[in-house]
C-alpha positions, 0 to 999 in steps of 0.5 A, spaced: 953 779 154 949 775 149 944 781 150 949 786 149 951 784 143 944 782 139 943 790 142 949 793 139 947 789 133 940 792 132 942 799 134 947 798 128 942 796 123 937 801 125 942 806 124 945 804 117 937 806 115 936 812 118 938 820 117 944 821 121 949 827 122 955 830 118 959 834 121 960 839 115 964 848 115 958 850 115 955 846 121 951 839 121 948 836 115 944 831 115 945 825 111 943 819 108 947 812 107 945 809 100 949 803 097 951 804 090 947 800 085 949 798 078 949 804 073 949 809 079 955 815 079 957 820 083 954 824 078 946 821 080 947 822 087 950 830 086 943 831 080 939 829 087 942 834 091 943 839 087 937 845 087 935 846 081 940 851 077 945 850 081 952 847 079 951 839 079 959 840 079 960 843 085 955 838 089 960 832 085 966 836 089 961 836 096 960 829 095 968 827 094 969 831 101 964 828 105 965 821 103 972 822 103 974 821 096 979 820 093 976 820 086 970 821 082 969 813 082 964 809 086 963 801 086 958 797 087 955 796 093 959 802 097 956 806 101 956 813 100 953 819 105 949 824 101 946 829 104 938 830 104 934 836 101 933 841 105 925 843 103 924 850 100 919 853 105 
């Protein structure tokens, strides 16, 4: 039972820091979870996301969707999935 849960334990940590799945309209994307940190917004998160050109606004909206916001409002140390750029080919 103790090998169970230090294995449990150890597949929460590792996942906490990798790139998982959301599941989006559009079909899975893939995320990263960061922590917010102290002088950091939706607004930082969306300018990381968003292609250059684009709509900072509407990636603020995505974001809000994808985590399930009720605002625009983040507190420190929340975690908060973005998703990861996609490489120009």
């Amino acid at each position: 039972m103790a090998l169970l849960l230090v294995v449990l334990v150890a597949v929460a940590a590792l996942s906490a820091f990798s790139p998982s799945m959301a599941d989006s309209a559009a079909g899975p994307t893939e995320v990263e979870s960061y922590t917010v940190q102290p002088g950091q917004t939706l607004w930082t998160y969306a300018q990381m996301v968003t292609p250059e050109g684009g709509d900072v606004n509407q990636s603020v909206e995505e974001l809000v969707e994808l985590n399930h916001l009720e605002g625009t409002s983040l507190e420190v140390g929340q975690r908060i999935l973005v998703p990861v750029e996609e490489p120009d080919d």
